[in-house]
N, C-alpha and C positions, 0 to 999 in steps of 0.2 A: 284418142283412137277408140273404136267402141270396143277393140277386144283388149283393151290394155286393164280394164275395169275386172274385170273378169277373169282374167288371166290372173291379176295381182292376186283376187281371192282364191283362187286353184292354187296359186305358190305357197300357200300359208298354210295350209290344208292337204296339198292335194295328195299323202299318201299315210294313211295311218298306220305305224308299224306296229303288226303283230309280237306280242314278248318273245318268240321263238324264231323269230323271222334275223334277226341278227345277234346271236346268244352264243357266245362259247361254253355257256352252260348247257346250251341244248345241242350237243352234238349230233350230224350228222353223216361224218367220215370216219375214217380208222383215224385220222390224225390229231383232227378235234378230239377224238374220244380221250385219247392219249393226253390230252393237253388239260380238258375234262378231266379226269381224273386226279393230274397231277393238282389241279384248280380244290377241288374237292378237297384233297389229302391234308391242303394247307388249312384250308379253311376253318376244317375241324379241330385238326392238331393248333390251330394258332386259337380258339375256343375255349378247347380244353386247357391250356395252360393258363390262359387269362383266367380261367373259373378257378382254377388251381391256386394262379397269385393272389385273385382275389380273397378267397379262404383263409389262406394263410394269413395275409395281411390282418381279416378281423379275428383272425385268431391270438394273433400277435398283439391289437389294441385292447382288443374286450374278453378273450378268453382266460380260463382259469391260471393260477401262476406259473404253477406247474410245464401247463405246455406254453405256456411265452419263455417260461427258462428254457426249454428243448431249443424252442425256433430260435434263441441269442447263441443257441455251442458253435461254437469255429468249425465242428466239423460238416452240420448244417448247410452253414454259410458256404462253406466249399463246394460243396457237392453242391447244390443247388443251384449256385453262383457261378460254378466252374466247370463241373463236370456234366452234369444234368446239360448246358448248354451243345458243350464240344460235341456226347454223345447224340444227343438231336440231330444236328448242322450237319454231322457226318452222315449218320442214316439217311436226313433227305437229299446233301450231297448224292450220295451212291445210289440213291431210288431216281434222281433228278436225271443225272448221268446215264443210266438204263434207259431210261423213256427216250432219253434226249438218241443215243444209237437207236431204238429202233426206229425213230423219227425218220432219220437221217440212212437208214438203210433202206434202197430199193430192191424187193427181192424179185421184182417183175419188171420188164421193161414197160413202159409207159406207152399205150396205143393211141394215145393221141397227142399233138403237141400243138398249143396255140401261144405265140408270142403275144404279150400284153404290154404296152407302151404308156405310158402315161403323160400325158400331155396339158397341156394349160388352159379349163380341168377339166377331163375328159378323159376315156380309158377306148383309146384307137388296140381293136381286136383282129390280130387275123393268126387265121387257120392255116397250117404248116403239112406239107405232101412229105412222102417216105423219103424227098430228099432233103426235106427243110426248110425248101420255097415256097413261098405265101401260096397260099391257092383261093381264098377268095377274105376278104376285107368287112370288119363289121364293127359298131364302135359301142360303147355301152352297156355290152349285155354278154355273158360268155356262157355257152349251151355248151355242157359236156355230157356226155354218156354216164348212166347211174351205173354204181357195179363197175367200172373199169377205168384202170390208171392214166391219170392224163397230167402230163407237166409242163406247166407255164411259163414262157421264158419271158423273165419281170426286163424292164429295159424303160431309161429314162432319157428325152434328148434335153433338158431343160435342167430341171432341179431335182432335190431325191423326193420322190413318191414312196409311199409304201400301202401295197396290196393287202388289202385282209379281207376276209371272209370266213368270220370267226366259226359258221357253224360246220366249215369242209375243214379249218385248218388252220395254224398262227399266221402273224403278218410277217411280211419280209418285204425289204429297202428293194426301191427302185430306184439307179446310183446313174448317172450319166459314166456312159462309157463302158459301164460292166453288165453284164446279163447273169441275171440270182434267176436261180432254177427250182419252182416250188411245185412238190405234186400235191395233187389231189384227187379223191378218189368217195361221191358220194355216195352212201349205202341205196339209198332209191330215189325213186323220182319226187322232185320237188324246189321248190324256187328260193333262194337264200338270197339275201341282200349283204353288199361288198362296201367297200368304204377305204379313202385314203387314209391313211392313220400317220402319215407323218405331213406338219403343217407345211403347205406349199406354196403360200399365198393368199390375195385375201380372198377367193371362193374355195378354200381347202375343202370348208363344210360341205357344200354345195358338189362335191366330187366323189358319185356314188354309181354304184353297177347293178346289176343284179345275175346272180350265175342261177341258172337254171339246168334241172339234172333229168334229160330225157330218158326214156328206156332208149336200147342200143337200137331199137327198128327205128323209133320214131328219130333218131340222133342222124342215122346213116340215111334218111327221107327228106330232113329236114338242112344235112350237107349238102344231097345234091341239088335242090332247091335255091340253095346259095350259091352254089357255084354258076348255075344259071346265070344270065345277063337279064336286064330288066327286059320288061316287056314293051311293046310300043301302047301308045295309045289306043283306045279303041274308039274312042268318041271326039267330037270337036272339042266337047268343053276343055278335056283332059286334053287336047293335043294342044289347046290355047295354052293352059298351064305350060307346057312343058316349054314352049318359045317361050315364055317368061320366065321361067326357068335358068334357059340356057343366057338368056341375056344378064340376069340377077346374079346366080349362085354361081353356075360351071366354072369361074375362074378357083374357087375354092372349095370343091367337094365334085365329085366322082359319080358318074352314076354308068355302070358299065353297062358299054353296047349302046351309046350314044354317045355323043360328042363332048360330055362334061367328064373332064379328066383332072382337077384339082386334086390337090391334097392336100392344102393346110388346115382340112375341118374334115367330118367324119365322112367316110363314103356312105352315100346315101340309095344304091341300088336296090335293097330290099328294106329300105326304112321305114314302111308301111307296118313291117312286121315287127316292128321293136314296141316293149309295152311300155318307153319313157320318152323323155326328151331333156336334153341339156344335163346331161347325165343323172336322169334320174331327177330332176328338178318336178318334171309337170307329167301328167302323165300323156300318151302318145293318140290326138286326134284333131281332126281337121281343124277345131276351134285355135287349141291352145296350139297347131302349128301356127296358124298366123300371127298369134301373138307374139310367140317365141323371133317370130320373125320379122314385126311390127316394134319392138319392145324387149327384146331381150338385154339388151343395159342396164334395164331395170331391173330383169329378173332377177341376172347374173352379174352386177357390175364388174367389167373390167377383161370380160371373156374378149377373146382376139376376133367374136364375130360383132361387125357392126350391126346396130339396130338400122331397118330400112322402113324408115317409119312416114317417110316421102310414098309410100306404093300405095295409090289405092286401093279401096277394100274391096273392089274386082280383082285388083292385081294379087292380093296377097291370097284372095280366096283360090283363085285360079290356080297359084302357084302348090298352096298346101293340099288342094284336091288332086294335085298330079303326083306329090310326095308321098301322099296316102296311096296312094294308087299303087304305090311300087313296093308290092308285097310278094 
């Protein structure tokens, strides 16, 4: 296939990650900070005791007699060995403990709520109304408002997943059958990369997001835009794609306000607008759609989409200029 060539070299490559771009070292929520910090405490404190043993130890082998007879007294040994531990284990107990309540305490209600699903691999996103009810479907990528609390309802129909996105916040299980409720809340605008952190199979690696954190205009501009239905075509080419379309894909993916109403793969009504593909595998444009969709067995062995590798390279171009299209 001519774009299977090309494609393969985008997969190898195609996203360089910045060292702050998935860092729980680089905080940037109230909760990360919190987790940060507790990260930090240990760090140090498990440092400073190792420079500690270590001292002593060549104080013990090669230092004067004197202080090797201190470091043999029993009462030493005790304290060092016994006390020195308890005292520790307790303190960061009781500092662990603290972080961990305000972690787990909301003192605001959360203004926005999006359900996060994890699926086989792929991360199926939708946006939740004052009543709870989906209001509009997006798979991949989760925009929330910078500055204001928003909580994720984690949910697995398959196996456990588990959500992270260390620089908003820890990870938490995605469990069939239970919904684990995690907030987040990033300090300003900017794009963080997400990740499954519990293994799910064999594309686990390959099972990634990106949460992006708008100002609250550009958040509330960019909801109504989604709730929108796609647009119709304007031109033949694009309106050829879309019959090929509806004959190829519609049995499994969605594209609202026309006739493709699947759901066993991502809805794809404003899928023009998303910056990946195959969760984050390749990045999102006309080329590597049709690879993805010529070839994606390759990319991603074992994903529930067939490659459709039988379509001509009219067909498949046609197709991916109408997907782009739907921004």
């Amino acid at each position: 296939m001519p774009y299977l060539n090309s494609l393969l070299i985008l997969a190898s490559g195609a996203f360089s990650l910045p060292s702050d771009l998935q860092s729980a070292l680089h905080p940037k929520g109230e909760h990360a900070g919190h987790i940060a910090e507790i990260s930090w405490l240990l760090f140090i404190g498990a440092a400073f005791i190792f420079v500690l043993v270590l001292a002593l130890l060549v104080l013990a082998l090669y230092g004067p007699a004197r202080w090797r007879a201190l470091l043999g007294r029993r009462a030493l040994v005790v304290g060092g060995g016994l006390v020195f531990p308890i005292v520790v284990l307790s303190a960061l107990l009781w500092y662990g403990l603290g972080k961990a309540a305000v972690l787990m305490r909301a003192e605001t209600p959360a203004a926005v709520h999006i359900e996060v699903i994890g699926e086989l691999w792929w991360w199926r996103v939708r946006y939740l109304d004052a009543d709870g009810r989906p209001s509009f479907e997006t798979a991949n990528e989760i925009r929330i408002p910078a500055g204001v609390p928003v909580e994720l309802w984690l949910k697995s129909d398959n196996v456990i997943h588990s959500f992270w996105a260390p620089n908003l916040a820890g990870k938490l299980d995605m469990i069939p059958g239970r919904v684990n409720r995690l907030r987040v809340q990033a300090a300003a605008p900017g794009i963080f990369r997400g990740q499954c952190a519990e293994y799910c199979g064999a594309q686990h690696a390959k099972m990634m997001l990106h949460v992006q954190a708008l100002s609250p205009d550009d958040f509330d501009a960019w909801q109504a835009l989604q709730r929108l239905p796609a647009r119709e075509p304007a031109d033949a080419r694009l309106q050829a794609g879309k019959r090929r379309f509806m004959q190829a894909c519609a049995r499994c993916h969605a594209v609202r306000g026309s006739e493709a109403r699947g759901s066993a793969g991502p809805d794809l009504t404003h899928a023009g607008s998303r910056p990946s593909l195959g969760a984050n595998v390749l990045p999102n444009n006309v080329g590597t759609l049709a690879g993805w969709i010529a070839g994606n067995q390759h990319i991603k062995p074992g994903n529930l989409m067939p490659s459709f590798g039988e379509l001509s390279s009219e067909d498949l171009r046609a197709i991916s200029l109408y997907v782009a299209s739907l921004e």
